[in-house]
N, C-alpha and C positions, 0 to 999 in steps of 0.2 A: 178332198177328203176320201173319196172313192180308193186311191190307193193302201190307205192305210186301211179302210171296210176289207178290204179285198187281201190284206198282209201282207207282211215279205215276202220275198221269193225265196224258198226253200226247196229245189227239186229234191225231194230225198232220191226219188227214182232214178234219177239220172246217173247216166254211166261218164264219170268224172275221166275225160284224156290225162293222159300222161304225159309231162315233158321232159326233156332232160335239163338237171341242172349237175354240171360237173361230171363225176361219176356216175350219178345216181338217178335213175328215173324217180318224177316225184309228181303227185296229184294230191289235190283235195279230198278233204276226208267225210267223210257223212256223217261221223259221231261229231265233228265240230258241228253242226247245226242244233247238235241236244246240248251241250258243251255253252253256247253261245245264242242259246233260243230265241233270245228278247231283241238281238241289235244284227247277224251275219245276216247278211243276204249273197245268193250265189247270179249270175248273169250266165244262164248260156249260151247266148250271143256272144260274148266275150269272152269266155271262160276266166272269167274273174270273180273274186270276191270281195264283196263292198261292207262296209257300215250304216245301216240304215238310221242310226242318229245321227251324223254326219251328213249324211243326203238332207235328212227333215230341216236339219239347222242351218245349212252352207251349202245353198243352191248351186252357189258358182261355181260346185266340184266339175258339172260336166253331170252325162245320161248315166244310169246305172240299171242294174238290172234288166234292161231291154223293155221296160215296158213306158205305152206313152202316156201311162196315169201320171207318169213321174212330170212331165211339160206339165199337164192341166194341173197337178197338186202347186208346182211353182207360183204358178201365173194366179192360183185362185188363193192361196193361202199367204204367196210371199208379193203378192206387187197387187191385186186388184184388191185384196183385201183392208180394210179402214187400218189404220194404224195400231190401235189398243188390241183389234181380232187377230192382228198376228202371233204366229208362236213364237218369234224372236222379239217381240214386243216383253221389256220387263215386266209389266203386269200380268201379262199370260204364265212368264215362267215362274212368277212368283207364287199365283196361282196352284201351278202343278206342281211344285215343292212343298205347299203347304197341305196336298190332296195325299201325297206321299208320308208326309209327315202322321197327319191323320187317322192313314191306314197302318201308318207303322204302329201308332198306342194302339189301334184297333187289336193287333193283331197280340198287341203284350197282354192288353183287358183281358181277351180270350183264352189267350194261354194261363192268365190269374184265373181266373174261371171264380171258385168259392174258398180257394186256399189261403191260408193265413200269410202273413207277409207284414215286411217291415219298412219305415222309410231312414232313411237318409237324408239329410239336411244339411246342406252349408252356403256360404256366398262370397264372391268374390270380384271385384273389378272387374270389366271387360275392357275392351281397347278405346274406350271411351270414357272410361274414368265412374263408370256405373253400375250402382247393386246390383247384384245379378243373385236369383235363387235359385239353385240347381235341387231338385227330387229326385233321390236314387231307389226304385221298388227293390227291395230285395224279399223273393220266397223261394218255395222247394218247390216245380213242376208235376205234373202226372208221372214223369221219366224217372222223378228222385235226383234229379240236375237241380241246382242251386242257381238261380237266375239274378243277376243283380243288372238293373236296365235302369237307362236314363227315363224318365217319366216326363219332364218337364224341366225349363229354363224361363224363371220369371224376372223381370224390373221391381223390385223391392225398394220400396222410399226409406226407410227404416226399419233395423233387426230388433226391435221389442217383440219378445215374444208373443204377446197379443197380435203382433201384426203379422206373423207367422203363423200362428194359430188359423188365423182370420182366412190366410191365403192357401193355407192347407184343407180347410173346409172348404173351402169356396170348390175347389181341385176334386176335393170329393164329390161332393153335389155334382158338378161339371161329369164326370164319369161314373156315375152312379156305384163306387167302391161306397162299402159299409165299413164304418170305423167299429164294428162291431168286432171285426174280423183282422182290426190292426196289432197283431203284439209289438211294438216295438218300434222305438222312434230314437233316431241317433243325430245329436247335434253339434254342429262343432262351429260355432259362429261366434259372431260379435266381435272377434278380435281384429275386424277390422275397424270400425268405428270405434274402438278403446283406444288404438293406437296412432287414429288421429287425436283424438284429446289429449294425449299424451304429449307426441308432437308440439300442438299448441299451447302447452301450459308451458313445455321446453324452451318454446321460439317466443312466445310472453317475458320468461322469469332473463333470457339470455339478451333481448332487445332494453327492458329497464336495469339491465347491469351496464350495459355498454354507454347508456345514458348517463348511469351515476357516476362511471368513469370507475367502476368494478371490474370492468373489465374490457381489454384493447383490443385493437382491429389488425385484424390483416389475413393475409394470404393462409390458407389451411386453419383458419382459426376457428371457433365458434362454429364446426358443422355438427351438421343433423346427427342426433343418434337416437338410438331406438331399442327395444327390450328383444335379444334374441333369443328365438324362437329354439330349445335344446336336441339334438339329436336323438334317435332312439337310442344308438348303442355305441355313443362314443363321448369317453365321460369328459373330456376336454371341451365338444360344446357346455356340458352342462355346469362345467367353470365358468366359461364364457357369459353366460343366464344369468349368475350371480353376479361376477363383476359388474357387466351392464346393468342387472336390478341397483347393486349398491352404488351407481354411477349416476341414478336417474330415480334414487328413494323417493326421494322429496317429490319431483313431479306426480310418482305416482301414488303415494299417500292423498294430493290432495285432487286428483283423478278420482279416487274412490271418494273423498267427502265428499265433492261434487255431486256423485252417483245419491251419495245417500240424504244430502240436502235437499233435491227435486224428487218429489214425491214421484213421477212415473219413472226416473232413473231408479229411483231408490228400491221400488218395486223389483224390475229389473236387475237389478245388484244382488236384491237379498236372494231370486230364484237362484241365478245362476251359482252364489255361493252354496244355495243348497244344493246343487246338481253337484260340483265341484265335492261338497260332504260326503254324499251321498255314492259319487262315481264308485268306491272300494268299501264301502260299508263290508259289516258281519255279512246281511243278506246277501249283496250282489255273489262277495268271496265264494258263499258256502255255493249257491247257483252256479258258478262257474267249476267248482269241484265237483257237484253231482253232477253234472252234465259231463265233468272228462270220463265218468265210467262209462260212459258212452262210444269210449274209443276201443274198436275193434284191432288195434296191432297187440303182436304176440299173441293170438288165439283169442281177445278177448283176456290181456292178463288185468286192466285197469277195471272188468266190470266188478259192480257191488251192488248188489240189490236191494241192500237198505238206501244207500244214497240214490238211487233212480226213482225207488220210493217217494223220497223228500223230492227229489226234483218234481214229480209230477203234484205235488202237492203246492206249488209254486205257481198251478193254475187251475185255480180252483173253478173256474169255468168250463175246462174244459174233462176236468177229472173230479166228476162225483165221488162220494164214498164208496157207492158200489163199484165204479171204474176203480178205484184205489187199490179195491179189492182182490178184482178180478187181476189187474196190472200185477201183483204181487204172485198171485198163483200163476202166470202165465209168463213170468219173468226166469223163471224154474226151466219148462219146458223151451224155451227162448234159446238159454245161453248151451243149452246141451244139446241144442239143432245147430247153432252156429259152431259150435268149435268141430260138432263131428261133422262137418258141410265141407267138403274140400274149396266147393269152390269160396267163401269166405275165409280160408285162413289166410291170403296174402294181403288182405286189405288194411290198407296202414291209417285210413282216416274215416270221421264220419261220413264225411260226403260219400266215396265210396262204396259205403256201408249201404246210404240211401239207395243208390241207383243199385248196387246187387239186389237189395229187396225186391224191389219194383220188376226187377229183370228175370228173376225165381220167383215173384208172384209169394214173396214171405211177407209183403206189406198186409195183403190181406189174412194171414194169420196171424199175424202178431199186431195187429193194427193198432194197438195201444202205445205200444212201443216204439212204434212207426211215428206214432204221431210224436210222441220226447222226442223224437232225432227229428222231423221237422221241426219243432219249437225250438230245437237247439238250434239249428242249423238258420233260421231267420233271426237270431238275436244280433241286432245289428253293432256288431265287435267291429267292422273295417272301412274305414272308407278309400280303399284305391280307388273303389269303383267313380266316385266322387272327384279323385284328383288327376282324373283321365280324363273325365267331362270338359272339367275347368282347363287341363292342356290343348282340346281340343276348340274349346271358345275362343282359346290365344291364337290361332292357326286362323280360325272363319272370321273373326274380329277383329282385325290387325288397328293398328293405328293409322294406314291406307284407307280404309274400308270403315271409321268409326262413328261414321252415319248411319250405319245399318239398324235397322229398327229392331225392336224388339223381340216382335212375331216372327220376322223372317230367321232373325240368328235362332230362333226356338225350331224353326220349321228345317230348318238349315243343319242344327247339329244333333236332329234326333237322327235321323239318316245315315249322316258321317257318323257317328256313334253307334249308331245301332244296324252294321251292316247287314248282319244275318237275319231281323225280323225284316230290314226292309226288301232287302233278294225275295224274299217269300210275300210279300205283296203280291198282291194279284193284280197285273198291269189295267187287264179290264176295267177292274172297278173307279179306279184311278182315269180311267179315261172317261168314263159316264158321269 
């Protein structure tokens, strides 16, 4: 272990030879040591450049770096050492995938710091044929950057809401977040477990028809079908939606008695059709209008100050009467800084909008305002963030690999997901 106490070898000082290659005289650079901090090591014994992860894992490269910590690091960590204390021992590595993992929400916690923020909710298969709950945080940073971050990949027995509930609290408690400070929860589930009942009422109603001699056998006959799922913007799937709904009525009329004959489906039924009511209501509509005056293109041609009004009256927590007040008189002064500001007139979206505030320090004079375009800007409308996750579970979870446990695929695809908070990990602390 001396060698790694001791670091790579980095001579910044050293005066790099030159060789010829072709035409050209060519040497090693010094800015590749800042370029490649964590893994380059230089030899100059050798005048070669190595990989120090590659050393640590794959002894049998041969000497590097010229130093002879590299023998006693071998002999002590990869041959004398017990089996489970190796670093190529799968427990070890699994170990410091999970210590990465760790520091990677660490680093998200901190960067949430007291700001408001929203989740993301959905689940899907893995390569093992099991619930999987993916949590996406999305909030507005110190920067006015819009961060939408994997949080967490759980094993879910059952999507009843109660049991989502149950494991989103637990999530909170776990990380000391305040559901105080949650606006905004987006779900888009169940419709895997509906579409197996579906399936089995299909592969029931089609088994006692072939029995009564309803109906014959053979090749292409009697296959699976299933309700598809319609495009955003191409109306031909959403012919396709109906045909198969009216191809597969019947199953799924009694799919839903089903739901509403068992008292915890039935529960379950009546939310989500209330969710389903509720998605386009009067309210959501008019919220989603006050909030477009929000959009800074064309000089601020969509702002309206009565509808910013209403919008902030849509949280009454966090806008008192007097904040109402005050919002309304300082909405005035607002929009006649912004349009004579050169630098605000090319900005075509709200995000943008955030991060120029922050950047001219207008967050803190108009910090009211500040906050409606944070509140807007966390109302959880999208889930890509969500179905990049799930691409990324298909990749680390294959059908190869569909022993992999739980923890580790969590530990595994915050990483791969989330590259830029884990680069900024602090290797140190991960090694303690």
């Amino acid at each position: 272990m001396r060698y790694l106490q001791k670091g790579h070898s980095q001579p910044h000082n050293h005066k790099f030879l030159k060789s010829k290659s072709g035409d050209y005289e060519r040497s090693f650079q010094r800015s590749w040591f800042d370029k490649y901090l964590y893994w380059l090591e230089y030899s100059v014994e050798n005048d070669a450049a190595y990989c120090l992860c590659c050393y640590l894992f794959k002894p049998d490269k041969g000497e590097q770096s010229g130093a002879k910590q590299n023998e006693e690091y071998r002999l002590a960590a990869l041959e004398k050492a017990l089996r489970h204390d190796k670093l190529i021992a799968p427990s070890i590595q699994k170990d410091i995938i999970n210590a990465f993992a760790v520091e990677t929400i660490n680093k998200l916690i901190s960067d949430l710091g007291d700001a408001f923020f929203s989740i993301l909710v959905d689940e899907a298969r893995d390569g093992s044929n099991k619930e999987q709950m993916i949590i996406i945080l999305l909030y507005v940073n110190k920067r006015g950057c819009v961060v939408e971050c994997l949080f967490i990949i759980m094993h879910i027995t059952d999507t009843t809401a109660l049991s989502l509930k149950m494991g989103i609290e637990t999530l909170f408690s776990k990380y000391n977040l305040s559901i105080s400070i949650l606006r905004g929860q987006g779900y888009d589930g169940a419709s895997n477990i509906h579409r197996d009942l579906l399936n089995e009422k299909q592969a029931w109603k089609v088994k006692k028809a072939i029995e009564s001699g309803e109906l014959s056998t053979g090749q292409g006959l009697n296959q699976d079908t299933s309700l598809k799922r319609p495009g955003e913007t191409r109306w031909g799937s959403h012919f396709g939606t109906l045909l198969s709904l009216i191809n597969l009525f019947s199953f799924v009329i009694e799919v839903l008695e089903d739901f509403t004959e068992n008292s915890d489906n039935g529960v379950e039924a009546n939310l989500q059709l209330s969710e389903l009511n509720s998605r386009f209501n009067e309210g959501n509509t008019e919220l989603l209008i006050c909030m477009a005056s929000l959009n800074p293109s064309d000089y601020f041609k969509a702002f309206d100050k009565g509808k910013l009004v209403r919008f902030a009256q849509f949280y009454p927590l966090e806008f008192s009467s007097t904040d109402l007040m005050t919002l309304e008189l300082k909405l005035d002064n607002y929009i006649d800084d912004m349009r004579s500001d050169s630098d605000f007139s090319e900005l075509n979206d709200i995000t943008s909008l955030a991060q120029k505030m922050v950047e001219k320090k207008k967050h803190l004079i108009y910090s009211l305002v500040y906050l409606l375009i944070t509140l807007a800007l966390t109302l959880p409308v999208a889930i890509t963030s969500v179905e990049r996750a799930f691409s990324a579970m298909k990749i680390v979870k294959t059908h190869l690999r569909n022993r992999m446990r739980d923890q580790f695929l969590n530990d595994s695809l915050i990483p791969y997901v989330e590259k830029d908070l884990f680069d900024s990990v602090d290797k140190e602390i991960v090694m303690q």
